[in-house]
SELUMLO-161722 format. One record per atom (N, C-alpha, C): x, y, z. Coordinates in steps of 0.05 Angstrom, whole numbers, plus 5000, padded with zeros to 4 digits. Atoms other than C-alpha are relative to their C-alpha. Layout:
BEGIN
XYZ;...
// end
This chain:
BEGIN
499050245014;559186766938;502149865016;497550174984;563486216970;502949934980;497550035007;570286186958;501749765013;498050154993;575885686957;501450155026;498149924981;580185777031;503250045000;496550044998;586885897036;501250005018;499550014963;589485687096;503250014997;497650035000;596785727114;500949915029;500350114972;599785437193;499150215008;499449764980;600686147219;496950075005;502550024996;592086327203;499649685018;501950184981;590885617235;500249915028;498549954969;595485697295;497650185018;500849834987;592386307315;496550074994;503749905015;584486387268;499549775000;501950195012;582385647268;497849925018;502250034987;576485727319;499750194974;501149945022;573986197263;500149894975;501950095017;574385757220;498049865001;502550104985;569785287256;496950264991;502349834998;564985867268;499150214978;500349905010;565186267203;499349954963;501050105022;561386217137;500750234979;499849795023;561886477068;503049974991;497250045013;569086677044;501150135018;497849924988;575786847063;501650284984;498349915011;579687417040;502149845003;496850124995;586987157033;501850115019;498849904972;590187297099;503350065001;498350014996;596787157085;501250164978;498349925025;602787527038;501149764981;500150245031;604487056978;503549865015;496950084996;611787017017;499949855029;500050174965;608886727088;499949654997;499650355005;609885947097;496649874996;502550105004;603285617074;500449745007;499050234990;600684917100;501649844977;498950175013;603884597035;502750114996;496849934997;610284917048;501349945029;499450074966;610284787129;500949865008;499350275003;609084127136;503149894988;499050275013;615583797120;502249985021;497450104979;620583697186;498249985021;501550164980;618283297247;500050295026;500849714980;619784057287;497750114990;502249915003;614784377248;497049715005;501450184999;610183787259;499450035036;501250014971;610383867338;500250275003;500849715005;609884687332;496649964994;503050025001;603084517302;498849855018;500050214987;602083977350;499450085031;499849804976;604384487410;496050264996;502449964994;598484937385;496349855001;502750184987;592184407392;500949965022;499050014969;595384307462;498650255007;500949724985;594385137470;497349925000;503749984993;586684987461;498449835022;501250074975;586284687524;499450235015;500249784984;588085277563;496950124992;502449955008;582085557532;498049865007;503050184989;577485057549;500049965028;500049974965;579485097626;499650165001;501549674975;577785817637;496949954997;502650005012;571185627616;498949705021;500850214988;570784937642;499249965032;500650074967;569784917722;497950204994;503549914997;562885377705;498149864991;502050265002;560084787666;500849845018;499150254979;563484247708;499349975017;499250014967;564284467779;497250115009;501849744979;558885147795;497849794984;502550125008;553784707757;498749775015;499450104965;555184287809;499149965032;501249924978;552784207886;503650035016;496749924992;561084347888;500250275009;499449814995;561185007880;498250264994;501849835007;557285647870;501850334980;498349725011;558286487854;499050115026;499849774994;558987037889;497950215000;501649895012;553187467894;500950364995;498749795004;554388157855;497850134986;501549875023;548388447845;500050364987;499749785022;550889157825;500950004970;500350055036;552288987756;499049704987;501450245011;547788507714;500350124970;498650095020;552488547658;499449754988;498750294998;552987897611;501849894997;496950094987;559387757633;499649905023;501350094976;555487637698;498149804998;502050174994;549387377691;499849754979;499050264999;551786837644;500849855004;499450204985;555886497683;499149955023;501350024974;550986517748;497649814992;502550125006;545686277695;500749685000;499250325004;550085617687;499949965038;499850084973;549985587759;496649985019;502349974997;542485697769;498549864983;501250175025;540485227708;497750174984;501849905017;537485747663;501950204985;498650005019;542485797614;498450004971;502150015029;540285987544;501949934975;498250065026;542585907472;501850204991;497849755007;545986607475;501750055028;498050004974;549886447542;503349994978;496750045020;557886657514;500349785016;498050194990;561286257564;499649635001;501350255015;557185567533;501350004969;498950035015;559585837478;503149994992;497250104996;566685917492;500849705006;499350274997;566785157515;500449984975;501250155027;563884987447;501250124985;498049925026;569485457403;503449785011;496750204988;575485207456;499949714982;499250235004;573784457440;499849974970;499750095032;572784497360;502250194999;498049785006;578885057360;501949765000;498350284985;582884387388;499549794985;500150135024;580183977336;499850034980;498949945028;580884317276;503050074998;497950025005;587984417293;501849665000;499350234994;589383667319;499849904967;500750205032;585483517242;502650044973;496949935022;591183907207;500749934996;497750214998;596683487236;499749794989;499850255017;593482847225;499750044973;500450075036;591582927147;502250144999;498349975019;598083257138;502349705005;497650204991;602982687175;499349874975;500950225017;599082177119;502550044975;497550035028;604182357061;502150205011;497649994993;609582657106;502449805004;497750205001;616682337095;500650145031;498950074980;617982257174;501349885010;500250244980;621181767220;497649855006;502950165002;615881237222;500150095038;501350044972;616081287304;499950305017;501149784995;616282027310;497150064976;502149895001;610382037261;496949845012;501650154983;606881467308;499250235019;501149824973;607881937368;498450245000;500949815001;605782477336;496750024994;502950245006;598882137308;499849985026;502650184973;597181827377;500050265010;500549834990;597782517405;497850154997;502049995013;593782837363;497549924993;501950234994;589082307365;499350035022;499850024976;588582307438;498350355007;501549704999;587083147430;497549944997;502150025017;581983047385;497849815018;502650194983;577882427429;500750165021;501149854966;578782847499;498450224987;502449795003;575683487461;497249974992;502850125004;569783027428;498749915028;500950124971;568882727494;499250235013;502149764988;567483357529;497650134982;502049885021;563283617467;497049825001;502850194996;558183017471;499949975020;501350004972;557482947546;499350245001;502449754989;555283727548;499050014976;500849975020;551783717485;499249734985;499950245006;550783087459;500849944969;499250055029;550182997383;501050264993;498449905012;554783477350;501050014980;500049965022;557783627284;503349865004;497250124996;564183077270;501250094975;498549905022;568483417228;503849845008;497650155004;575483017216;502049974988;497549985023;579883327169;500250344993;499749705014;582584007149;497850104991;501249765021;578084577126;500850094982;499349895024;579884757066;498650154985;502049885020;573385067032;497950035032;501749984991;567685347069;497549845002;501550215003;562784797057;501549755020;500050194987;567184367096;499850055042;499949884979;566284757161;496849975014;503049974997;558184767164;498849774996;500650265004;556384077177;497249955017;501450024970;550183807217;501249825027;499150174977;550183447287;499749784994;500850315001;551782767283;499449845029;501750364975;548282157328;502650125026;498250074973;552282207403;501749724991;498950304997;553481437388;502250024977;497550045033;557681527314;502150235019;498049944990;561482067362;501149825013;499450154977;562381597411;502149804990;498450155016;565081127360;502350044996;497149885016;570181607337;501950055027;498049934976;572981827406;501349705008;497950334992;573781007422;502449944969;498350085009;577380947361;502950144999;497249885005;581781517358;501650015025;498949994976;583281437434;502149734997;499150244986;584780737421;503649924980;498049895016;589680897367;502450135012;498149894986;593081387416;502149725030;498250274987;594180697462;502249924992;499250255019;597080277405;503350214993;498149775016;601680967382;501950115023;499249854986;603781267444;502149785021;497350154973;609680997503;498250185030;500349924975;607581047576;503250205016;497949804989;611781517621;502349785016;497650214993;618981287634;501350175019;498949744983;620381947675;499250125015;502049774986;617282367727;502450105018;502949905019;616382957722;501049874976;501750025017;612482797668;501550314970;499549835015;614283297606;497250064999;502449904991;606983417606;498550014967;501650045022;604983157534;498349755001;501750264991;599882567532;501349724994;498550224994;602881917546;497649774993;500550254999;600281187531;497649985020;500850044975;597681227603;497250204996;503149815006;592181877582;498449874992;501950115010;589781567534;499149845008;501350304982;588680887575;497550145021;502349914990;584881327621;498250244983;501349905022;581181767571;497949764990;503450235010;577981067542;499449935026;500750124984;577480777605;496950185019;501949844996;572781417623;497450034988;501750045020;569781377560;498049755005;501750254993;567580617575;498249985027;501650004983;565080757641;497750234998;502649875001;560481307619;497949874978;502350145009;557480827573;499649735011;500250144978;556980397629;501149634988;498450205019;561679857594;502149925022;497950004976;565079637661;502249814998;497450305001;569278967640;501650184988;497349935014;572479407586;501850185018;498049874967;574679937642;501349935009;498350114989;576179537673;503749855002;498050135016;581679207632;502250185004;499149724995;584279927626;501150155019;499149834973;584580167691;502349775015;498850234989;587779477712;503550164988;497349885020;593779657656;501250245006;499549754994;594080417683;501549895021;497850084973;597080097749;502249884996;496950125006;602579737716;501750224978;498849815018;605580417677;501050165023;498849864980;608380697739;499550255014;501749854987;603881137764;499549915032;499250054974;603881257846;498350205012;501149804984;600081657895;502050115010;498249774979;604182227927;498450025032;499650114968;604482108004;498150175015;501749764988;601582848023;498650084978;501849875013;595483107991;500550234979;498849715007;597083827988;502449964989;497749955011;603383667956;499049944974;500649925023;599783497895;500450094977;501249675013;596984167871;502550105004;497249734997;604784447891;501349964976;499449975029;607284737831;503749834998;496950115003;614284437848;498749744998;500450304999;610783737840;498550024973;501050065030;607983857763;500749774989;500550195021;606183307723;502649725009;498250234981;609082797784;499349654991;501350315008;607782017788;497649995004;502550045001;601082157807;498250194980;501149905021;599182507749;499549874979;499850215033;596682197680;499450234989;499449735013;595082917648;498950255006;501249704987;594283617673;500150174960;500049785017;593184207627;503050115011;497649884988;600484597632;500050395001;500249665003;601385337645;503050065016;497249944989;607785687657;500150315015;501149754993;607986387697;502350144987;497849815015;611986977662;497750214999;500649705007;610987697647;498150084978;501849925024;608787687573;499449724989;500050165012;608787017546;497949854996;503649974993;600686897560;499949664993;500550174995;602086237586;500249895031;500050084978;601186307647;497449865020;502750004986;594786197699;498850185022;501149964984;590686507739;497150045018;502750144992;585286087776;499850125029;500349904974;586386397847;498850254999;501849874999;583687027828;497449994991;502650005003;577786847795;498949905020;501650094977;576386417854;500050125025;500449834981;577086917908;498250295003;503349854997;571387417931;500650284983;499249765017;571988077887;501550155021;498449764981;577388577922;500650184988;498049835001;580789167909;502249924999;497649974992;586488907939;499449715012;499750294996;588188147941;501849915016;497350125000;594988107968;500249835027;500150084978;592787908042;499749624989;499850215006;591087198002;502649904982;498150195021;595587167944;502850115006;497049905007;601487617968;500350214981;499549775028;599888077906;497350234995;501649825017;596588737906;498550084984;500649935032;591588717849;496850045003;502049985009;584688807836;497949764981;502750235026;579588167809;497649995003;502649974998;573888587811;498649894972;500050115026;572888367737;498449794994;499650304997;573787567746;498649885023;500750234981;572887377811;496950025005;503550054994;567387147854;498749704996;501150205014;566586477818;501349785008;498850264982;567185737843;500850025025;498949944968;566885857913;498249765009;500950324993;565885157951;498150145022;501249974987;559985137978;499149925024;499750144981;557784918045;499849665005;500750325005;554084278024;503149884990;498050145001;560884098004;502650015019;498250154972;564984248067;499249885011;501250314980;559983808103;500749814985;498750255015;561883338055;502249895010;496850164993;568683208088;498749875030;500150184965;569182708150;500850125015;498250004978;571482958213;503149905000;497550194998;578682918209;501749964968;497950055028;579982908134;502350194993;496949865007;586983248108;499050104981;499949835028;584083398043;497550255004;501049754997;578983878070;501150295006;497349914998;584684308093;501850084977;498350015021;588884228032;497750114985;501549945018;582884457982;499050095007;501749714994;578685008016;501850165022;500249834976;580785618052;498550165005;502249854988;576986198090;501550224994;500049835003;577586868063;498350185022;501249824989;576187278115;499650325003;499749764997;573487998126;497150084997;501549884999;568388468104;498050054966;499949925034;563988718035;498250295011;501949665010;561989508021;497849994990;502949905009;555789808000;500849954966;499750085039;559389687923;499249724998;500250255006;559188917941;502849945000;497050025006;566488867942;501149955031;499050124972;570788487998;502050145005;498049874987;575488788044;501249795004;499750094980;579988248068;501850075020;498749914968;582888218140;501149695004;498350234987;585687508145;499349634989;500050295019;586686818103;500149765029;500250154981;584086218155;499549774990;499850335010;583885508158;496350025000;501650034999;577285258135;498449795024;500550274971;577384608203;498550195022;501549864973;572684938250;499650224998;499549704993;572885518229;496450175002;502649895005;567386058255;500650305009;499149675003;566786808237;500450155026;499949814966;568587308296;498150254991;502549745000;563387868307;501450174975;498949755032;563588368242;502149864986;499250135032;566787938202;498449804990;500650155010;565187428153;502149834984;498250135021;568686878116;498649884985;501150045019;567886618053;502749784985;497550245005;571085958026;500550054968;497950025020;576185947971;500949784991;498650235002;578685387932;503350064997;497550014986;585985297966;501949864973;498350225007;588884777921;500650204975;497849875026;590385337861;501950345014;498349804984;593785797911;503149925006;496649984994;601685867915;501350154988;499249715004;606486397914;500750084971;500149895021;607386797863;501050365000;499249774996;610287507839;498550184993;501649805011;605787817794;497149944996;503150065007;598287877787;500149884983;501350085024;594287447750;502349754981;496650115021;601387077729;500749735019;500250154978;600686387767;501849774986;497950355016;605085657754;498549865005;501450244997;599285277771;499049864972;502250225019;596484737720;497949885005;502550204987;590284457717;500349664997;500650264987;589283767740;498149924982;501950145008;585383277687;499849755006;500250454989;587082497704;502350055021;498350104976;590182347780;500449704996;500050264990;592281687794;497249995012;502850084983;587081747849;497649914991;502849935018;581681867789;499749734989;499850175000;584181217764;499349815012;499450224986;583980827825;496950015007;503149874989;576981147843;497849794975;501350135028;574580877771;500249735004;500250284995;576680147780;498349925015;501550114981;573780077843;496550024983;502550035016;567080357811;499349764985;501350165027;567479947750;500049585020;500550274986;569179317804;497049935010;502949944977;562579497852;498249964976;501850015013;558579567787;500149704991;499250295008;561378767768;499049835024;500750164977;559278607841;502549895015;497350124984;566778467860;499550175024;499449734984;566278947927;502449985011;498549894987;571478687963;502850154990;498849895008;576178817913;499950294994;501349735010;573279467897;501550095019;498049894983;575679627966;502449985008;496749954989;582379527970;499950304975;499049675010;582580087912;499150225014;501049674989;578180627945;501950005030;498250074972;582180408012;503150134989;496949855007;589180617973;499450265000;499549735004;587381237953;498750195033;501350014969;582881308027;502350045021;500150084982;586781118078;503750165010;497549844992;594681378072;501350245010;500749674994;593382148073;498150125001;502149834993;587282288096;499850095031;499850134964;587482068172;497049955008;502450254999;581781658161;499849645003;499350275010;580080938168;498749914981;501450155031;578980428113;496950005007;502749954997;571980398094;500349704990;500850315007;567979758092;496650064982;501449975020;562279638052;498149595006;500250204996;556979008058;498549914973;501049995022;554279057984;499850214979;498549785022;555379407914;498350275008;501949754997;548779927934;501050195025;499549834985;552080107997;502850164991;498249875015;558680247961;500850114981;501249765022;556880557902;500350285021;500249654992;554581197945;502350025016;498149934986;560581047989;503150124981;498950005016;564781107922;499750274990;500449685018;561181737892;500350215018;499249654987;562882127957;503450055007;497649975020;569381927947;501950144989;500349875033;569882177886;499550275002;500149584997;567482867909;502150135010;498650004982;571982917962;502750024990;497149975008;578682737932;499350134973;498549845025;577583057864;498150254995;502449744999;573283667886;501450254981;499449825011;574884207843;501049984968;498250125040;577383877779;499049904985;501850095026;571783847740;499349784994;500950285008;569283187749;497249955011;502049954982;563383327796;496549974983;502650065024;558083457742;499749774983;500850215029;559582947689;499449785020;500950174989;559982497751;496949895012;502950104990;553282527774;497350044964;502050055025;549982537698;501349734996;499950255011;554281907690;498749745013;500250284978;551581537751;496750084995;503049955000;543781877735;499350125028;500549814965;544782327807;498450234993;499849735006;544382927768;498050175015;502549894979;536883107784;499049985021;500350064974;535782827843;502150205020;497949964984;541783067871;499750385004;500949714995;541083817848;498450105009;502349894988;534283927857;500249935025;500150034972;535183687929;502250225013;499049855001;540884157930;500450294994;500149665014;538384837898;497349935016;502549914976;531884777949;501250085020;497849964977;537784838004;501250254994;499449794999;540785317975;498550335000;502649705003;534385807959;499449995027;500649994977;533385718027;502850145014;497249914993;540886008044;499450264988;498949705026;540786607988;497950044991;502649855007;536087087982;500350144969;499749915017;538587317921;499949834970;501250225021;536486667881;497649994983;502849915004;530786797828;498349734997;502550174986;524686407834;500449714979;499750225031;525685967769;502849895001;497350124991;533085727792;500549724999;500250334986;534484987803;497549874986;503150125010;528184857757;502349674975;498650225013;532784097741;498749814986;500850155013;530283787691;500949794963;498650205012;531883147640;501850174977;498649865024;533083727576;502950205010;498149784999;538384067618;502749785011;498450204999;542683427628;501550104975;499049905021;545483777561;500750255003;500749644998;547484527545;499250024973;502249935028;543484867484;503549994983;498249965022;547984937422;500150264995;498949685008;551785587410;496650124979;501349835025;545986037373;501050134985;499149795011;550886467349;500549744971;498650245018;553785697316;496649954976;502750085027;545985597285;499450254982;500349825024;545586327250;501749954987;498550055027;551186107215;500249774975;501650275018;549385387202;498249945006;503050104989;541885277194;500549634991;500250254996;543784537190;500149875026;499550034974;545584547262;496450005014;502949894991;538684407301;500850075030;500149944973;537084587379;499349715014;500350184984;537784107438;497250025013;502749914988;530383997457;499150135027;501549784970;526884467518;501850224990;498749794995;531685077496;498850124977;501249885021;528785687462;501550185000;497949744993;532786357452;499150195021;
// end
């Protein structure tokens, strides 16, 4: 029998991906003396406490995200490990091999992260509506919220397309089990509630950045939005306006990704992570992306073991040829793990090298690493890096696009020329028509924002996708013998990922993205 919910903050802080994912009733979770949401709600602190956790459900959606994004990718790959064909393994190799099913977890972890992040964002907003606030702390708090809610729809319909739009508190189990609505009525809702976060929010008056979403996200958020529905004037408008909020390229590359440069002028919004002991906010993307060891410390400085994790997103070669002769950011974003692997499959290393020329010495081997989430650190697994979602650069990269697609080129190039030409030690690029600059744009685009999850959606947004992979997983079956025969089979139904199955035994209103069977 279905029962009325009883929700209180503390269950939706910590249980509201189950509620997303769980049908039927609730026992009553809480003691009759814990703060419930109609006791919570009523000071603008508790209002950004709740506020603070839809923020946490990013973190979640980045450990997850660079295996759809990046390894799905002709960015990056795995590790081959064939002594255990665990699925802890061969799910995330299957997103990398395009034969991903409807019981892949780590498809499904995307798909709890980004509704975990919108059923808390839904809280906030339907409670602010009859909170006595400050009218301009409960603006800021609204566009924020707002702003959550359209970045996590936005990823949910580009891998998945139509989806289930839920927009308000759970309160009862019936309001949890919805079907997928149209891509386009999402699409609707992410431009409006993005555009809301414009109208609500203040651009950054400080850097660093405090590292909550600013005026400026949201501007690029829609402006992303409009160029994947190939809507280039409005982008345009957008990206124009992003350059007058004080946003700046940083001079050196590699200074970046340095954790002493968080959430700088060339940032519009990273994910944040802090490193500590217990406080399980910290990161750690350098070991998953280094080759399985025993013993890591020759790279990270720290003793540890990521036989577990690692192995995963290791840049592939097609993408160091990708760099020019001469570029800075090849350097700054891959290094060479060098050394050896055992009869377990497990790497010895013997010596961290620059990836510029580099070629193995007899009996060893190297094996490239993404560089740009490496920096010192004390304890395993316990990193200060943040992830990277909107650069300036990403900005400047987008205009030019949305110019070239208007037929403006030469303007086009003065933007790809800014972000080009200062710290790379390259020269400007020219261009004699939008067809030749387009592809001079989309390599770009690989190049300066290789690793940050833009790689995939970028070539489904430009229609590369198939072409591009399948020309790319014939290259690589030809590299790796350990590729099965049915790999790289790229085709139009996998421009999508299937829908959680675990999400359709619970709601048979939910249907399947067509070509996927269990």
């Amino acid at each position: 029998m279905k029962t009325t919910i009883k929700i209180n903050i503390w269950v939706l802080i910590f249980l509201s991906s189950l509620i997303i994912s769980c049908k039927k009733s609730f026992i009553e979770l809480a003691p009759q003396d814990s703060p419930s949401s109609a006791t919570f709600f009523k000071t603008e602190e508790q209002f950004r406490q709740a506020l603070i956790a839809a923020y946490n459900a990013l973190r979640g959606l980045m450990n997850v995200d660079f295996y759809t994004a990046e390894m799905r990718s002709d960015n990056t790959h795995y590790e081959n490990y064939a002594v255990n064909r665990g699925d802890g393994y061969v799910h995330r190799e299957n997103i990398a091999d395009f034969l991903d099913h409807p019981t892949n977890s780590y498809i499904a972890n995307l798909y709890y992260a980004c509704y975990t992040g919108i059923a808390r964002a839904n809280v906030v907003i339907d409670h602010l509506e009859g909170a006595t606030l400050d009218e301009s702390a409960k603006r800021d708090i609204d566009g924020q919220a707002k702003f959550l809610r359209a970045f996590f729809y936005f990823k949910l319909v580009r891998y998945f397309g139509d989806v289930p739009l839920s927009l308000h508190e759970v309160t009862k189990a019936d309001d949890a089990f919805l079907p997928r609505t149209p891509a386009a009525e999402v699409y609707q809702q992410i431009i409006s509630d993005a555009t809301a976060a414009i109208d609500q929010l203040e651009p950054p008056t400080t850097f660093p950045q405090n590292g909550l979403a600013s005026k400026g996200a949201a501007t690029m958020l829609l402006a992303e939005v409009y160029m994947t529905q190939h809507q280039y004037p409005e982008a345009e408008t957008l990206l124009r306006n992003l350059t007058t909020m004080g946003y700046e390229l940083l001079p050196d590359y590699a200074s970046v990704f340095s954790t002493s440069n968080k959430n700088s002028k060339e940032s519009i919004f990273e994910v944040q992570y802090q490193q500590g002991v217990t406080d399980g906010q910290q990161s750690n993307f350098i070991y998953r992306f280094l080759p399985r060891s025993t013993n890591t410390a020759i790279i990270t400085g720290v003793q540890t073991n990521n036989v577990g994790d690692g192995g995963y997103n290791n840049p592939t070669q097609d993408m160091i040829a990708a760099y020019e002769p001469g570029d800075k950011r090849l350097d700054a974003s891959i290094g060479i793990a060098e050394g050896v692997y055992d009869a377990s499959m497990l790497f010895t290393f013997s010596a961290n090298k620059s990836v510029v020329g580099y070629q193995a010495p007899t009996g060893k081997i190297g094996i490239p690493y993404i560089k740009k989430m490496l920096h010192p650190h004390s304890s395993a697994n316990n990193t200060d890096d943040n992830w990277p979602i909107y650069r300036y650069a990403d900005a400047l990269l987008l205009l030019a696009e949305a110019l070239n697609e208007q037929g403006n080129v030469q303007e086009a190039l003065t933007y790809i020329n800014q972000v080009r030409v200062p710290r790379t030690g390259l020269d400007a690029l020219t261009a004699t028509g939008p067809d030749a600059l387009r592809e001079l744009i989309a390599h770009e685009r690989r190049v300066e924002l290789a690793f940050e999850n833009h790689r995939w959606h970028d070539l489904v947004r430009t229609g590369k996708a198939i072409e591009v992979m399948t020309t790319f997983g014939a290259k690589l079956k030809q590299q790796l013998n350990y590729l099965p025969t049915d790999a790289f089979h790229v085709v139009d139904y996998r421009m999508l990922y299937p829908i959680p199955q675990a999400e359709r035994d619970l709601n048979p209103a939910l249907t399947q993205n067509p070509g996927y069977t269990n």
